[in-house]
C-alpha positions as CSV (number, residue, x, y, z in Angstrom):
1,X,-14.8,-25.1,18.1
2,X,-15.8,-22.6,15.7
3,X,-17.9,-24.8,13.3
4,X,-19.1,-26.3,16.5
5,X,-20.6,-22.7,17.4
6,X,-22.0,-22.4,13.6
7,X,-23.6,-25.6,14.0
8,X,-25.2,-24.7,16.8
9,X,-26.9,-21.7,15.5
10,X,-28.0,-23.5,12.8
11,X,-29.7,-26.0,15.0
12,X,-31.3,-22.9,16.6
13,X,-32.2,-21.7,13.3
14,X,-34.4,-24.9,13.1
15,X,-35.8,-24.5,16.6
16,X,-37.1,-21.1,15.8
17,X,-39.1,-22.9,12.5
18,X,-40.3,-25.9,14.8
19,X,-41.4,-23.7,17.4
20,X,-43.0,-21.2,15.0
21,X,-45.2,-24.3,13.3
22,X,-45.8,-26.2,16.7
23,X,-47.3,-23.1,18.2
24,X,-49.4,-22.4,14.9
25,X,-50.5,-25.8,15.2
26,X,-51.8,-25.9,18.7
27,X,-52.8,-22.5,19.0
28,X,-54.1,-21.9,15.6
29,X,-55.9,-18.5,14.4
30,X,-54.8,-16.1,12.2
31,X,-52.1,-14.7,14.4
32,X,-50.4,-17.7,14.8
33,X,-50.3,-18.9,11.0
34,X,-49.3,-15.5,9.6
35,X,-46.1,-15.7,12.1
36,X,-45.2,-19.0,10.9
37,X,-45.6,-17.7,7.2
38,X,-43.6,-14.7,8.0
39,X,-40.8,-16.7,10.1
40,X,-40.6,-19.4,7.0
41,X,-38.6,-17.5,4.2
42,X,-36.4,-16.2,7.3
43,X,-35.4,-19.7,8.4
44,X,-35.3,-21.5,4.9
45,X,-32.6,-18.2,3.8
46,X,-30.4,-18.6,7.0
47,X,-30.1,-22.4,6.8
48,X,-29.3,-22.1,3.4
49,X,-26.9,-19.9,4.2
50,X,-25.4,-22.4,6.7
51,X,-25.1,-24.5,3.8
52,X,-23.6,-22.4,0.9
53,X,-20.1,-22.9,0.7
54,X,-17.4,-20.2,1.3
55,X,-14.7,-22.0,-0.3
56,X,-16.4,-21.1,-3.2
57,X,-15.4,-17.5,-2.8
58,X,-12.0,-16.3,-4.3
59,X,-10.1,-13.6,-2.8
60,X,-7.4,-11.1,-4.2
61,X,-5.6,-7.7,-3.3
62,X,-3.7,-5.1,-5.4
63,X,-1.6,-2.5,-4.3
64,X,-1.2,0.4,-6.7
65,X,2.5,1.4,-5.4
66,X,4.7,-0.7,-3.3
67,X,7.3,1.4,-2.9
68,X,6.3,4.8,-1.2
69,X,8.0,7.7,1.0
70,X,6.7,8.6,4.3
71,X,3.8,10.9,4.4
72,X,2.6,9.6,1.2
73,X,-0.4,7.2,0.2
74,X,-1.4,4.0,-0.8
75,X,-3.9,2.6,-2.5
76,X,-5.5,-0.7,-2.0
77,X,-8.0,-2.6,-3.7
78,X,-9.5,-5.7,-2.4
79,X,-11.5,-8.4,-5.2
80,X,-14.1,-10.8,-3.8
81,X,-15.1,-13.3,-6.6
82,X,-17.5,-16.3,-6.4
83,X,-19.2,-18.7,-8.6
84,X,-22.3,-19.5,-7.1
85,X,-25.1,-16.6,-7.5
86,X,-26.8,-17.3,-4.3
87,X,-28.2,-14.3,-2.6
88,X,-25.2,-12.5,0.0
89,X,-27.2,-10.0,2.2
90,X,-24.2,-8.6,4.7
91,X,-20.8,-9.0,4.1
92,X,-18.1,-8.0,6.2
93,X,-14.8,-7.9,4.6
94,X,-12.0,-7.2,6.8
95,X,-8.1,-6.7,5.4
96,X,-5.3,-7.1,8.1
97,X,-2.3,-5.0,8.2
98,X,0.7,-5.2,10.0
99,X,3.6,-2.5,10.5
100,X,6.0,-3.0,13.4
101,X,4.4,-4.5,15.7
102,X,0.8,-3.1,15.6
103,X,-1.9,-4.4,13.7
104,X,-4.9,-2.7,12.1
105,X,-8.1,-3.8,10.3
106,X,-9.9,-2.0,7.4
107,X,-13.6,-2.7,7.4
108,X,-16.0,-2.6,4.7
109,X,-19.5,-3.8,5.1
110,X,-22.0,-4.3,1.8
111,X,-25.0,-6.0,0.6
112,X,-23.5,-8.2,-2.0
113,X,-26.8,-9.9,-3.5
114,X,-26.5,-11.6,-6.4
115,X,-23.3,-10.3,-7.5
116,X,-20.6,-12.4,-8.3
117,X,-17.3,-9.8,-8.2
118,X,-17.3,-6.9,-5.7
119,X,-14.6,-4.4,-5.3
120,X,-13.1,-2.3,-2.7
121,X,-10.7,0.3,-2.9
122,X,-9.6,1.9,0.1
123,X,-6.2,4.3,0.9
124,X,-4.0,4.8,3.1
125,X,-2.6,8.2,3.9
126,X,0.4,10.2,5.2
127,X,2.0,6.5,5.9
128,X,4.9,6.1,8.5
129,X,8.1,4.5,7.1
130,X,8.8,1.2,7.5
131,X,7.6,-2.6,5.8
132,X,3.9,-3.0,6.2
133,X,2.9,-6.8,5.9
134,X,-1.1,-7.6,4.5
135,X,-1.0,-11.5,5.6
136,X,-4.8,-11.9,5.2
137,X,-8.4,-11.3,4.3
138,X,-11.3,-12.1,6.6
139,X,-14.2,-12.3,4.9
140,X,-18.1,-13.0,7.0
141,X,-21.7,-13.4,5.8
142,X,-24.4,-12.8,8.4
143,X,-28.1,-13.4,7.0
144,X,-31.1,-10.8,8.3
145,X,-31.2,-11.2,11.8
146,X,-27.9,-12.5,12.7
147,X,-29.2,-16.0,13.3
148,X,-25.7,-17.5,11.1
149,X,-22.6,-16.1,10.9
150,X,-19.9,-18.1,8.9
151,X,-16.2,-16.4,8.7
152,X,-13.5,-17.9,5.9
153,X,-10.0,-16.4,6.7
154,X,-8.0,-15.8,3.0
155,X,-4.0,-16.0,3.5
156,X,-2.8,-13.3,0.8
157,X,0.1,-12.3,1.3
158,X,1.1,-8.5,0.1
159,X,3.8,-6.3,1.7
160,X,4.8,-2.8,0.8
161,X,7.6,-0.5,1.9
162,X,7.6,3.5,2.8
163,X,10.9,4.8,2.2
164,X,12.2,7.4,4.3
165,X,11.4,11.2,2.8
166,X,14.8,12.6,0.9
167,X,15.8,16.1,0.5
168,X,18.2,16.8,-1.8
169,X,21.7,18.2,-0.9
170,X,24.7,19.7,-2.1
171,X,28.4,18.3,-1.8
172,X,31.7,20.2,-1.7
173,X,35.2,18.2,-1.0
174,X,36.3,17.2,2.1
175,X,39.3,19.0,1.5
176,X,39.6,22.9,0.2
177,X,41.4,22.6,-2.6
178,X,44.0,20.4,-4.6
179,X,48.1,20.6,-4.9
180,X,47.8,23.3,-8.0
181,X,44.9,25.5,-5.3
182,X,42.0,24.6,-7.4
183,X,39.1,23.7,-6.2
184,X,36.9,20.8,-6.9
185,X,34.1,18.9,-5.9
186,X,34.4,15.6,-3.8
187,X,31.6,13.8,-5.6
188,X,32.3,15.3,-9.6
189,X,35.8,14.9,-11.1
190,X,36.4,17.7,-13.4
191,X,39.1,15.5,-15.2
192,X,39.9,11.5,-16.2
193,X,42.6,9.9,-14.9
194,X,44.6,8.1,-17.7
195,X,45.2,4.7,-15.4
196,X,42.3,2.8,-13.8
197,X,43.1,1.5,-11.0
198,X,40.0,-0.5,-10.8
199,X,36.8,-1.6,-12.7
200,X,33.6,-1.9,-11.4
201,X,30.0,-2.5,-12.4
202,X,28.1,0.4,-14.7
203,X,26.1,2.8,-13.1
204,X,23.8,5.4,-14.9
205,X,25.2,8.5,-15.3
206,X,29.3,6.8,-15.6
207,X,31.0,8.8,-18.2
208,X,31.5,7.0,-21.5
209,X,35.0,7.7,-21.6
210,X,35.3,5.7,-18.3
211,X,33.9,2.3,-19.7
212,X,36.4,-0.7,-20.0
213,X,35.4,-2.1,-23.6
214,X,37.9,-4.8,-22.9
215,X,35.6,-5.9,-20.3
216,X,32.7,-5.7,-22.1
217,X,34.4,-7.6,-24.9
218,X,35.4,-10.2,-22.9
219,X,31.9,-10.6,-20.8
220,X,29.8,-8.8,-23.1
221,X,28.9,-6.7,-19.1
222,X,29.4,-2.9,-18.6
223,X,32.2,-2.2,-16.3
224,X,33.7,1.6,-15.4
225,X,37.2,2.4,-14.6
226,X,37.9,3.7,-11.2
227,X,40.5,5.7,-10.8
228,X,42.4,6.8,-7.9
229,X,41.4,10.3,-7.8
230,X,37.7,8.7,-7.2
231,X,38.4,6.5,-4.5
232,X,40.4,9.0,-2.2
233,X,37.0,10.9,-1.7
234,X,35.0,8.7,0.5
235,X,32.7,8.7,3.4
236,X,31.4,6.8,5.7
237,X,27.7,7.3,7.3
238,X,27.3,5.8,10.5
239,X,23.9,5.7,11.7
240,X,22.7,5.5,15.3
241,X,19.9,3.7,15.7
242,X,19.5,4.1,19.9
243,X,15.5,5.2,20.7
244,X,15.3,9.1,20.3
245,X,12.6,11.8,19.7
246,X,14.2,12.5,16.5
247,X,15.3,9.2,14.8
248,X,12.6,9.6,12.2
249,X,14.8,12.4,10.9
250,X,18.1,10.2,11.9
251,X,16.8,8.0,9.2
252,X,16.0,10.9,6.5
253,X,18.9,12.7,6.3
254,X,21.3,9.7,6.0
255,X,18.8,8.5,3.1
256,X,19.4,12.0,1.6
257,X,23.0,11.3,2.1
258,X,23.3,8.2,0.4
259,X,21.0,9.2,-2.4
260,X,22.4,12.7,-3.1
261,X,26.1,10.8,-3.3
262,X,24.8,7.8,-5.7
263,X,23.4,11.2,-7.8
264,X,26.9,12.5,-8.0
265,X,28.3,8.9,-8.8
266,X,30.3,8.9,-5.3
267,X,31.4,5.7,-3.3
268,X,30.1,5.7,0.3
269,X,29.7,2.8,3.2
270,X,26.3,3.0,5.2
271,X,26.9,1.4,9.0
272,X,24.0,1.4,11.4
273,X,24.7,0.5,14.9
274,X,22.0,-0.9,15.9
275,X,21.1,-4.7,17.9
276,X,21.9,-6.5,14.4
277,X,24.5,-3.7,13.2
278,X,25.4,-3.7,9.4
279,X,27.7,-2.5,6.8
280,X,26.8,-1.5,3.2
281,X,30.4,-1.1,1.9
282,X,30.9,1.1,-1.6
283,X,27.6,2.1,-2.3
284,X,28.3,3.1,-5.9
285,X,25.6,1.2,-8.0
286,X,21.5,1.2,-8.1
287,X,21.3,-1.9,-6.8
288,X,23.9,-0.9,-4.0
289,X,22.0,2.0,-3.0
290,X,18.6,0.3,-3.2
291,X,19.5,-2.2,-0.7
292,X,20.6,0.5,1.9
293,X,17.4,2.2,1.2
294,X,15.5,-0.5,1.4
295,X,17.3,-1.0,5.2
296,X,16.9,2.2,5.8
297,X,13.1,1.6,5.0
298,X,12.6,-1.2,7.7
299,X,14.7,-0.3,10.5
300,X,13.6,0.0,13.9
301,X,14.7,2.2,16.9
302,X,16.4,0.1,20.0
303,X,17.0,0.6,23.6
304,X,20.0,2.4,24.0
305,X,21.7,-0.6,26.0
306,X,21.2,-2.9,22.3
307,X,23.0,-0.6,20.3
308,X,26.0,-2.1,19.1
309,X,28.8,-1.3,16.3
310,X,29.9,-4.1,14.0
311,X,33.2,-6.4,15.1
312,X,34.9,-5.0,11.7
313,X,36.8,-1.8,11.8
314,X,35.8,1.3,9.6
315,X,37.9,1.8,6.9
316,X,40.8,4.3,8.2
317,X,41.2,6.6,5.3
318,X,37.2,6.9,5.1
319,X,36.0,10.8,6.6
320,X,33.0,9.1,9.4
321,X,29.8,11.2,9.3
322,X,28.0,10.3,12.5
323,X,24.5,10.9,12.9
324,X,22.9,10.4,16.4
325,X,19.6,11.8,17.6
326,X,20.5,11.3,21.2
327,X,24.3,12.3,22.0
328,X,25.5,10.5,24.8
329,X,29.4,9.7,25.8
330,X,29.1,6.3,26.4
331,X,28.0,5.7,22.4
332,X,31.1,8.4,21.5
333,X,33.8,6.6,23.0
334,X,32.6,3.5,21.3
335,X,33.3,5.4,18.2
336,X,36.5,6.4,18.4
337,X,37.9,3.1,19.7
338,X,35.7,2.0,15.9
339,X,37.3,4.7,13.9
340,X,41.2,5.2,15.3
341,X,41.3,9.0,14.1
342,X,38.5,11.6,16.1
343,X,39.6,14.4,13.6
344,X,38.1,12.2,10.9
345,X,34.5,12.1,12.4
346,X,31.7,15.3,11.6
347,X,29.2,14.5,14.4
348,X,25.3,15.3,13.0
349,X,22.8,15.6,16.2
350,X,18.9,15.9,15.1
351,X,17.3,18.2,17.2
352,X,13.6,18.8,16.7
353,X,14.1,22.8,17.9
354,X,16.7,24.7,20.1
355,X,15.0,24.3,23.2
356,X,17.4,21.0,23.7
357,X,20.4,22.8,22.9
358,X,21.2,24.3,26.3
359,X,20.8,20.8,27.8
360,X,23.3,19.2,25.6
361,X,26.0,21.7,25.5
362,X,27.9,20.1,28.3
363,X,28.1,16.9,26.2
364,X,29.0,18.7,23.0
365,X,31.6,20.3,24.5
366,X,33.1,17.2,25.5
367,X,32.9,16.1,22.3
368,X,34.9,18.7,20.6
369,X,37.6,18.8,23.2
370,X,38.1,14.7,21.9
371,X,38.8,16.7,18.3
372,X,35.2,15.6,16.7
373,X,33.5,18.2,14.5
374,X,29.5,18.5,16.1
375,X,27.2,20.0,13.6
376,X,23.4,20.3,15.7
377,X,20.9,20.2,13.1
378,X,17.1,21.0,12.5
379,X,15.0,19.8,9.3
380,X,15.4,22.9,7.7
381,X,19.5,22.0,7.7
382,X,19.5,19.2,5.8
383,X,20.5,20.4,2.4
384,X,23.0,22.8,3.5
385,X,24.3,21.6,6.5
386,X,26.1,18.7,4.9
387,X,28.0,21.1,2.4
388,X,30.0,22.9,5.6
389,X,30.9,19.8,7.1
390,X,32.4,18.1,4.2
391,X,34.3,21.5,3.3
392,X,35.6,22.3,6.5
């Protein structure tokens, strides 16, 4: 259909000329000759243009940084290369971009002339987190006055991520204090065990002391001991991911959760209850932790009625930090029938200001009568607010 259409407009290109020499022919004079000259260079460009070839153009695209946080930029350049030097008056390039389920178009429109590489660099600013997909380039030529217009559609396919933003934090045990009354930090052991009772890959920052040579004898692979002491302090982060005005900073804080632990070389498990719930279980290496961020990066916000927890159980001795943006009972008893122990769970509800905190209080007060610790939270919590929860 469409090189139907192009075809057609050429043939009307040819009309134009025809009619332009018939009329100078028959009519004669000045007039009429010095339209026909004028119309000729106009005609012979735009049916030469019908014939130039667009496969002969090459298309490419860079992206400077693939991996991004929200509210930070990108920066795209887009390369149009060709062989042939024949004369380009307007093109249109035009870069598609997909992220969720909306789609955009960056348009750039230049007089390419004889040139045979053209570049343009455009970027993207204050992007929203989530995968954005770049599946193709359109690129048109139109000649002066719009007589042919021939489109070539490039598949390249880029993508890029936006991480959620993370704010640091700061970590105190779970429980006060040890059997001697000295305190010490969940995340930090302030002494080595003498017995491993595991080994598991290296991670940067692992204490020398705590790698297994034998290992690395044997498999010539960096393994760490893990001792006991280590893998009595756990948590598990349990993400809602039911539609609310604040899942945005739903997703943020459990990203600074899971990034402040792997900092402090601690073991968590990431759930997110969502339509396709999954489990990240003992986040402990880079690659661990990159591949819940990298969740965390693309999920989506679902109804309410999708949200669903997975068919296995949380791991009992694990201390459940919840974090929901829209606390509703229905979701908490779902929870507890999950988790077997209520006094186990810390409850974290975003709230974008106080304004929603008389609403909620019959809720919350539910809540804590079922023995669940509710922490109500605003941005400017999120590096403290974690600290009482975890020592109380």
């Amino acid at each position: 259909m469409i090189e139907l259409r192009s075809f057609g407009r050429f043939v009307n290109v040819l009309s134009i000329g025809i009619a332009a020499y018939v009329f100078a022919k028959f009519q004669g004079g000045f007039v009429s000759w010095f339209i026909l000259y004028t119309l000729i260079p106009f005609v012979i460009y735009s049916a030469l243009l019908y014939l130039y070839p667009l496969r002969d153009l090459t298309v490419e695209r860079y992206i400077e940084d693939r991996h991004v946080t929200r509210n930070g930029r990108v920066s795209i350049r887009v390369v149009l290369k060709r062989n042939l030097p024949f004369p380009l008056l307007y093109v249109v390039l035009m870069d598609k971009r997909v992220h969720g389920k909306r789609e955009k178009i960056e348009r750039k429109i230049t007089l390419l002339g004889f040139r045979r590489t053209y570049e343009h660099s455009y970027l993207l600013q204050n992007v929203q987190r989530g995968e954005y997909t770049l599946p193709t380039v359109e690129v048109e030529v139109v000649d002066f006055f719009n007589w042919i217009r021939k489109r070539k559609v490039f598949v390249v396919q880029d993508h890029f991520l936006v991480y959620p933003s993370v704010t640091a934090m700061v970590y105190e045990s779970a429980s006060n204090g040890t059997s001697d009354g000295q305190q010490r930090s969940a995340y930090m052991l302030a002494k080595d065990a003498t017995t491993p009772s595991s080994i598991r890959e290296y991670a940067s920052g692992d204490r020398m002391s705590w790698i297994h040579w034998k290992s690395f004898a044997r498999t010539s692979k960096l393994m760490t001991k893990e001792f006991d002491e280590q893998r009595s302090e756990q948590h598990t982060v349990l993400l809602d991911c039911g539609m609310s005005e604040t899942f945005e900073e739903a997703v943020e804080f459990a990203a600074s959760i899971i990034v402040s632990a792997r900092q402090n070389h601690a073991k968590l498990t990431m759930i997110t209850a969502s339509d396709q719930p999954k489990i990240f279980p003992s986040i402990h290496s880079a690659d661990h932790t990159r591949q819940a961020l990298v969740h965390l990066a693309k999920i989506q916000p679902k109804d309410l009625q999708q949200v669903r927890l997975p068919i296995e159980k949380a791991p009992s001795r694990d201390a459940m930090l919840l974090i929901t943006g829209n606390l509703r009972m229905d979701f908490i008893h779902r929870v507890l029938t999950y988790t077997r122990d209520a006094s186990t769970i810390v409850c974290f509800v975003m709230l974008p200001d106080d304004t929603h905190v008389k609403s909620l209080e019959p809720i919350i007060d539910q809540v804590k009568l079922l023995g669940i610790t509710v922490n109500l939270m605003y941005p400017s919590d999120y590096s403290s607010v974690l600290k009482k929860a975890v020592s109380s």
